[in-house]
GUVOVO-225209 format. One record per residue (C-alpha): residue number from 1; residue in three letters; chain; x, y, z. Coordinates in steps of 0.2 Angstrom, whole numbers, always signed. Example, Ala and Ser with C-alpha at 12.3 -4.5 7.8 and 13.67 -1.06 7.14 Angstrom:
<sites>
+------+------+-------+-------+-------+-------+
! resi ! resn ! chain !    xx !    yy !    zz !
+------+------+-------+-------+-------+-------+
!    1 !  Ala !     A !   +62 !   -22 !   +39 !
!    2 !  Ser !     A !   +68 !    -5 !   +36 !
+------+------+-------+-------+-------+-------+
</sites>
This chain:
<sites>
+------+------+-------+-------+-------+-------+
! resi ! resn ! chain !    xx !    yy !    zz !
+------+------+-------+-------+-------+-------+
!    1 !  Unk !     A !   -15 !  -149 !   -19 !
!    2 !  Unk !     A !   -30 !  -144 !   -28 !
!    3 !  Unk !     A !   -42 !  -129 !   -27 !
!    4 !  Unk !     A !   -56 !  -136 !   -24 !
!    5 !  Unk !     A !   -47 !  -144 !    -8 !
!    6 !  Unk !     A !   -37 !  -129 !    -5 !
!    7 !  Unk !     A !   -53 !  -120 !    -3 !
!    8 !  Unk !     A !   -61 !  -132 !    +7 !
!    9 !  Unk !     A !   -46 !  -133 !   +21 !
!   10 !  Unk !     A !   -47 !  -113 !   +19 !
!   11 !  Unk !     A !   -64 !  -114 !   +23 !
!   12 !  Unk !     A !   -63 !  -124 !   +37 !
!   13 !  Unk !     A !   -51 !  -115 !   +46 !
!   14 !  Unk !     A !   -37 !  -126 !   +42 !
!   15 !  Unk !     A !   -18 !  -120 !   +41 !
!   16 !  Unk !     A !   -14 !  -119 !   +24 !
!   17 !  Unk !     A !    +1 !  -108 !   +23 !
!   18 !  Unk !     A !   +13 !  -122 !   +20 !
!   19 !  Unk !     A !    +8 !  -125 !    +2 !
!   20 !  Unk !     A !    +9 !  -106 !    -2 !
!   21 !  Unk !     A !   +24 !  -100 !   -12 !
!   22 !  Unk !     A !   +24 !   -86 !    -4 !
!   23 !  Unk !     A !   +38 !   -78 !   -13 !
!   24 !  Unk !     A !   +29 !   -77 !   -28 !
!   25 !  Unk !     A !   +15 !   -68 !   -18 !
!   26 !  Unk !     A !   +11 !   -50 !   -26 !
!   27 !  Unk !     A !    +0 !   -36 !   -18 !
!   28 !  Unk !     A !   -15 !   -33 !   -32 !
!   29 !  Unk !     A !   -16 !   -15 !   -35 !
!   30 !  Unk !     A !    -1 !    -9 !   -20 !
!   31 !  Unk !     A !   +13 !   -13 !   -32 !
!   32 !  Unk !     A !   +26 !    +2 !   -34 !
!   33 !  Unk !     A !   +32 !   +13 !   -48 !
!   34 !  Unk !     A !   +42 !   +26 !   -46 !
!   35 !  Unk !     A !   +36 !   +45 !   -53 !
!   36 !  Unk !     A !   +47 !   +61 !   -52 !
!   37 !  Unk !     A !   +39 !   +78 !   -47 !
!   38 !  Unk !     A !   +44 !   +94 !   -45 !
!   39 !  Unk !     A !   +38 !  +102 !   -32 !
!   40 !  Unk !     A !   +43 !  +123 !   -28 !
!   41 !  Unk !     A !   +52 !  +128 !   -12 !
!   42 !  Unk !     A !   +39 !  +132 !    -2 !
!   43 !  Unk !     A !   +28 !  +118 !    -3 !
!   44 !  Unk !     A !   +45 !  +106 !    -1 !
!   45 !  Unk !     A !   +49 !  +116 !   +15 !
!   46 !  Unk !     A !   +27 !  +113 !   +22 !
!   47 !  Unk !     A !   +27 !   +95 !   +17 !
!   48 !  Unk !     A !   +43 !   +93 !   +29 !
!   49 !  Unk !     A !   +35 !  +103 !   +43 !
!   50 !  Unk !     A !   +21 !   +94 !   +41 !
!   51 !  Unk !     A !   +31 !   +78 !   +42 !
!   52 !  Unk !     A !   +41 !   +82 !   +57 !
!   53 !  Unk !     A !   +27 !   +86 !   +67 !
!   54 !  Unk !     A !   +19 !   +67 !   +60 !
!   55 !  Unk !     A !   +35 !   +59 !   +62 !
!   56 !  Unk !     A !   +37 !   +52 !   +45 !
!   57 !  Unk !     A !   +46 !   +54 !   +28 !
!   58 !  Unk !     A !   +42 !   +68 !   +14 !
!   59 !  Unk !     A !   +38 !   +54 !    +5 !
!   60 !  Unk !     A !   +25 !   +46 !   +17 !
!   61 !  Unk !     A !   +18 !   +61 !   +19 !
!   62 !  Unk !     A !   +13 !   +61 !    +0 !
!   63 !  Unk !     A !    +7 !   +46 !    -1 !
!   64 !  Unk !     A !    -3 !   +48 !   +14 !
!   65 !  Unk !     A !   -10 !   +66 !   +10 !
!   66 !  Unk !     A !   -14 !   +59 !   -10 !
!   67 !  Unk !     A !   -21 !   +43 !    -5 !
!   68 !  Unk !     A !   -33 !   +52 !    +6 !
!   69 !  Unk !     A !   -38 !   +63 !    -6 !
!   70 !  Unk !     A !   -41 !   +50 !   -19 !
!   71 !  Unk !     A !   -52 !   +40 !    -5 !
!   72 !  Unk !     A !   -62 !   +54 !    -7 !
!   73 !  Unk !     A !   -63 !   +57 !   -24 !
!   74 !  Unk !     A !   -65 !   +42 !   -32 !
!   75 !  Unk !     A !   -80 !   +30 !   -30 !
!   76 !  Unk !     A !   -79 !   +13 !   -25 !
+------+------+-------+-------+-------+-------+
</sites>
């Protein structure tokens, strides 16, 4: 199929999910890298606390307390 028709389905509502090669798909800008970080004690032992009481990982909790902040911080 070409674009212009692919657009033109998509834009009329139509299903177009059975010509996209979805296991190619990628998430622009949410791919994953690991990073290491050292963290002291104390702060290890508040950021479980604080997961506990959430219900979540230590690791959610980071990446729910950083992307927060960054929301913030950087502009649009």
């Amino acid at each position: 199929m070409k674009a212009n028709e692919f657009d033109q389905q998509f834009d009329n509502n139509k299903d177009v999910s059975a010509v996209l090669e979805l296991g190619k798909a990628k998430r622009v800008l949410l791919e994953q890298k690991r990073v290491n970080v050292d963290f002291p004690t104390w702060m290890i032992e508040s950021l479980d606390r604080e997961a506990r009481k959430l219900g979540v990982t230590r690791q959610s909790i980071i990446k729910i307390w950083l992307a927060e902040r960054l929301e913030r911080s950087v502009p649009c």
